[in-house]
C-alpha positions in Angstrom: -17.4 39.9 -58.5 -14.7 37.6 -60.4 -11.5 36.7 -58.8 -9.6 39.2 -61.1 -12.0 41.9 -60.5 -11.6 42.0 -56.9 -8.2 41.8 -57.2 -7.7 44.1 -59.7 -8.7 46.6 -57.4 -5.6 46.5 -55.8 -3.3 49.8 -57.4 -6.5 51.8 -55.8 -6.4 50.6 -53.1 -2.5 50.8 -52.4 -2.6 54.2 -53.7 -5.4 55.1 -51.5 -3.4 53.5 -48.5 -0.4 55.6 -49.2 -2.4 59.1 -49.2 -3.9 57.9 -45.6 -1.0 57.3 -44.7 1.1 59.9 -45.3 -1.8 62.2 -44.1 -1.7 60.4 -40.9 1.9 61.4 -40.4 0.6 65.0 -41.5 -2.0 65.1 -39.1 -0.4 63.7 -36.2 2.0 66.5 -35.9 -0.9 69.1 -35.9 -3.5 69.5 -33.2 -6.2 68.8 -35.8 -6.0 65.0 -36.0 -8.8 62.9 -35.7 -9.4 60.7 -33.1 -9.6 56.7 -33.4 -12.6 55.0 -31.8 -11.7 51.7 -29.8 -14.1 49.0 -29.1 -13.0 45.6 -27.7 -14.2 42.5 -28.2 -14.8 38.9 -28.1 -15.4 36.5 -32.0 -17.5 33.7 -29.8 -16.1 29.8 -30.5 -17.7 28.2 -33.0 -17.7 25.1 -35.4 -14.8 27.3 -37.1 -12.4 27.7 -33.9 -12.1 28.9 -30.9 -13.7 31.9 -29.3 -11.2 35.1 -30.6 -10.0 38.1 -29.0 -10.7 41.2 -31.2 -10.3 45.2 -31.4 -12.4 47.5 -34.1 -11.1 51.0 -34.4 -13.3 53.6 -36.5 -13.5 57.5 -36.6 -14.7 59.6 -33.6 -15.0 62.9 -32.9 -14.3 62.3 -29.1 -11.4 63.0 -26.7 -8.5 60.4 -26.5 -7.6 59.1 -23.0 -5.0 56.8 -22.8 -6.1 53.3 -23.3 -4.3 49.6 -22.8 -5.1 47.0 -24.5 -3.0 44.2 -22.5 0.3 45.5 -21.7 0.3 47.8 -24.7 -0.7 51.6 -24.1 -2.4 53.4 -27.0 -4.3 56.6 -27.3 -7.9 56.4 -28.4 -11.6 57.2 -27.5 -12.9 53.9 -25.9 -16.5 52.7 -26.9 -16.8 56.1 -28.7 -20.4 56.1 -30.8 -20.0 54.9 -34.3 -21.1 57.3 -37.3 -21.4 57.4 -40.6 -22.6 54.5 -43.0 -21.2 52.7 -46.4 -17.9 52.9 -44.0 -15.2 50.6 -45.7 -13.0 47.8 -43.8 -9.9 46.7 -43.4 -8.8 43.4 -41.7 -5.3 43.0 -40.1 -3.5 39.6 -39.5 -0.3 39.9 -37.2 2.4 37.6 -37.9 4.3 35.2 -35.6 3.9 35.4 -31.9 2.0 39.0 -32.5 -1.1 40.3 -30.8 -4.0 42.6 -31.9 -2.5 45.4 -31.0 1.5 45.0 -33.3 -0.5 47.1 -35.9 -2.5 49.3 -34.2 -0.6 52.4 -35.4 -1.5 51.3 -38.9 -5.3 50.5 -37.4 -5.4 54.5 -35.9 -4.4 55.6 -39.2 -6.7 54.1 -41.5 -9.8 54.3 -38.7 -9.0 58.6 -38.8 -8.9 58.5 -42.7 -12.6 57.0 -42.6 -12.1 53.5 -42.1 -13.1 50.4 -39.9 -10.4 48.4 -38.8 -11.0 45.4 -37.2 -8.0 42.6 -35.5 -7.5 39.8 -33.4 -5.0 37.7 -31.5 -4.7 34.8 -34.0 -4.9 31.6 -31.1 -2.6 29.1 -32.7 0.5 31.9 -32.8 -0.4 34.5 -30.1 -0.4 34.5 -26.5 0.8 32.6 -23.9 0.3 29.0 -25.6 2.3 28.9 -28.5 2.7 24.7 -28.1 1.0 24.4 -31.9 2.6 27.5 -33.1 4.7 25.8 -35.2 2.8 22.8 -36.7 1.3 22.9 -40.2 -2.2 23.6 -38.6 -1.6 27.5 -38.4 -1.4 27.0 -42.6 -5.6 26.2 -42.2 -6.1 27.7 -38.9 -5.5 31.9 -39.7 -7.1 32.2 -42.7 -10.2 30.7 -41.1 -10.0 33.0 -38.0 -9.7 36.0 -40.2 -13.4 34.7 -42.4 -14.6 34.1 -39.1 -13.6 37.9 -38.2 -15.5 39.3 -40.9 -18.5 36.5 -40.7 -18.8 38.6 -37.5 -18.3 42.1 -38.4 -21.0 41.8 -41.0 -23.4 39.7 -39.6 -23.3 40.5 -35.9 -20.8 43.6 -34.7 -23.6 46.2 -33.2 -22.8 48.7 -35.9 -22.9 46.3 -38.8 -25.2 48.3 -41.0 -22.8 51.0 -41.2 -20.4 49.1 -43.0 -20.7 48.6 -46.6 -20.6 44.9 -47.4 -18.9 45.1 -50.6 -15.7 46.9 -50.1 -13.9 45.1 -47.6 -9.7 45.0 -47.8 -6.9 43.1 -46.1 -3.3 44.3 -44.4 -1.2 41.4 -43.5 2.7 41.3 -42.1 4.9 37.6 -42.1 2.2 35.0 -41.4 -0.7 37.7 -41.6 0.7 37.9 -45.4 0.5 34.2 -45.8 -2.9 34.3 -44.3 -3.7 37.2 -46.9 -2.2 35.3 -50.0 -4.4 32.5 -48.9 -7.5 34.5 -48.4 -7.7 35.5 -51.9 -7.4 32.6 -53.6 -3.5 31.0 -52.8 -3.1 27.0 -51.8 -0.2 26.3 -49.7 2.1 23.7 -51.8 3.6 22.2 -48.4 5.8 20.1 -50.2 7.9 22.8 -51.9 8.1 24.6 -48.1 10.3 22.4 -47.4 12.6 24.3 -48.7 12.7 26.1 -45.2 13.4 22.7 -43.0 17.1 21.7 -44.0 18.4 18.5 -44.0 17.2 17.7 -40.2 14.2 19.0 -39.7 13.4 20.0 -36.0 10.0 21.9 -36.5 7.0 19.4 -36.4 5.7 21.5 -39.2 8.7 19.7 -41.3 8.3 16.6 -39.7 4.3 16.5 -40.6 5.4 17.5 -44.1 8.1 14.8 -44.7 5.7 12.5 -43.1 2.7 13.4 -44.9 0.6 13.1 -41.6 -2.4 15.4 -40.1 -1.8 17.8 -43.0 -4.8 20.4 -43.9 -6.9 18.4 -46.9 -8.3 22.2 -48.1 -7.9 26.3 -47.2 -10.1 28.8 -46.8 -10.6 31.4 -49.2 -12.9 34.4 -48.9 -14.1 36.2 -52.2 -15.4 38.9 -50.2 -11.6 40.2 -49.9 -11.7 43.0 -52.6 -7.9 44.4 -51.9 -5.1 43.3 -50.1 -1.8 44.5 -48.5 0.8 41.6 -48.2 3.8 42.5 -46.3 6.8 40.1 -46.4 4.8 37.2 -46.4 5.5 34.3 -44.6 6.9 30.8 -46.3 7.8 32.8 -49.2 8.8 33.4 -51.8 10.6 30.2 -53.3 9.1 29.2 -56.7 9.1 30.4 -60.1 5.6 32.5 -59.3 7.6 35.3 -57.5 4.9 37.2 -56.5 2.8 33.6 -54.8 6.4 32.1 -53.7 5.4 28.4 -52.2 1.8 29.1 -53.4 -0.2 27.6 -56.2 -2.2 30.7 -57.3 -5.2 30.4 -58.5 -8.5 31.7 -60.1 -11.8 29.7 -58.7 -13.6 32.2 -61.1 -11.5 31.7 -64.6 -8.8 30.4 -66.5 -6.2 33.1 -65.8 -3.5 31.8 -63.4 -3.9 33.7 -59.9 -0.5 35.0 -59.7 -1.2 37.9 -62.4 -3.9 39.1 -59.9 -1.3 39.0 -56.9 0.5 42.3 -57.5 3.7 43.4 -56.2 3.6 47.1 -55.0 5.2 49.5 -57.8 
C-alpha cells in the first residue's frame, strides 16, 4: 500500500483509539471488564541490535493476579492462551529513560478492546546504562528496535498466525514519537536540531552534530506501519513543516511531500 494510503488511515484509527478508550475507562469501573493477557519476553540480538526486552498483552478471558514486571505492579492474566485470529497490533515506543511497562495502562486498554500490544525497553535510553543515551545514535537505534519488534511478532512470536499482517499501528510518547515520525517515512535533519543545543553545547549529541562526526548515514522506515499515534514528539517541532518539526517528511512511494500524510489530531 502507498505511503499516503497507509497513512491516510490515520482519522480511523484515532477515532477508533478514542472509543477504546473511553470504553476502557467505562469498563474499569464495572465488574465486567475484560482481562489483559501478559506474556514476557526476550527480541534475541541480532545483526540489527542487541537482544531486547519485550511484553505482548492481548485479550483473555482469565482471572487477573497481580503481576510485576520489574519494579512495576500491574494487574493481568500471565501467559493466558491466546484466541482469536486476524487480531490487529499496536506497537509502543516509550520515551526517555522509560521502560516497557510507562504505557502499560494504555497497552491493558487496547489489549481488552481486541488488540495485541506488543513493547520493549528501548537499550540505548532505558535501564541502568544510559552512557549513549544522549548521543545522536538513539536517532538510528529506536526506530530499528521497534522494525526488529515487529520482524518478530510476525515472523516468530508463538501466536503469530493470529495476527493479521496487514493492519499493524504505532503509539509513541517524546522519543517514542520521534521514533514513530521516523517509522513512517520522516528523516532526522540533524543540522536544524541544533536548535536545541545553545550556544555551548554540552550533550555529545550537539557536539557530534557541530562536528559532523559518527552521525547515522540512513534511518529506518517500515511501510508496514499502517497508523500512527505521535505524542509530543521528541526534537520537535522547529521548522516550517509543523506537523514533521526538525523532520524532512517524505513519500518513498510519490511526489506528495510526507508532511500532508503526518496529521495532527483534530
Amino acid at each position: 500500500m502507498a505511503g499516503a494510503d497507509r497513512i491516510g488511515a490515520w482519522s480511523d484509527w484515532m477515532s477508533r483509539a478514542r472509543l477504546v478508550i473511553a470504553a476502557g475507562v467505562f469498563c474499569m469501573s464495572t465488574a465486567m471488564v475484560q482481562a489483559a493477557g501478559l506474556q514476557l519476553f526476550d527480541v534475541p540480538a541480532d545483526a540489527g541490535g542487541p537482544g531486547l526486552m519485550a511484553a505482548v498483552w492481548y485479550s483473555c478471558a482469565a482471572p487477573v493476579a497481580d503481576v510485576r514486571i520489574g519494579n512495576v505492579p500491574v494487574r493481568a492474566a500471565k501467559d493466558c492462551r491466546v484466541t482469536g485470529a486476524g487480531l490487529p497490533l499496536v506497537v509502543i515506543s516509550h520515551g526517555y529513560s522509560g521502560k516497557l511497562t510507562s504505557h502499560h495502562d494504555t497497552a491493558e486498554t487496547l489489549a481488552d478492546a481486541g488488540f495485541v500490544v506488543a513493547a520493549i525497553n528501548h537499550p540505548i535510553d532505558s535501564g541502568p546504562d544510559m552512557s549513549r543515551a544522549d548521543t545522536v545514535a538513539m536517532l538510528a537505534e529506536r526506530p530499528r528496535d521497534i522494525k526488529r519488534l515487529i520482524d518478530y511478532m510476525l515472523d516468530r512470536w508463538p501466536d503469530r498466525a493470529r495476527l493479521d499482517r496487514d493492519n499493524i499501528g504505532f503509539f509513541g510518547f517524546s522519543r517514542g514519537g520521534y521514533t514513530g515520525l521516523v517509522l513512517v517515512g520522516a528523516n532526522p535533519d540533524l543540522q536544524a536540531g541544533l536548535v536545541l543545543c545553545g550556544p555551548v553545547p554540552a550533550a555529545p549529541a550537539c557536539r557530534q552534530i557541530r562536528a559532523n562526526t559518527d552521525l547515522p548515514t540512513s534511518f529506518t522506515h517500515d511501510p508496514r506501519i499502517k497508523a500512527a499515534v505521535i505524542a509530543d514528539p521528541g526534537f520537535g517541532p522547529m521548522s516550517r513543516e509543523p506537523a514533521c518539526g526538525m523532520y524532512r517528511c517524505q513519500s518513498n512511494s510519490g511526489p506528495r511531500n510526507g508532511a500532508e500524510r503526518i496529521r495532527p489530531s483534530a
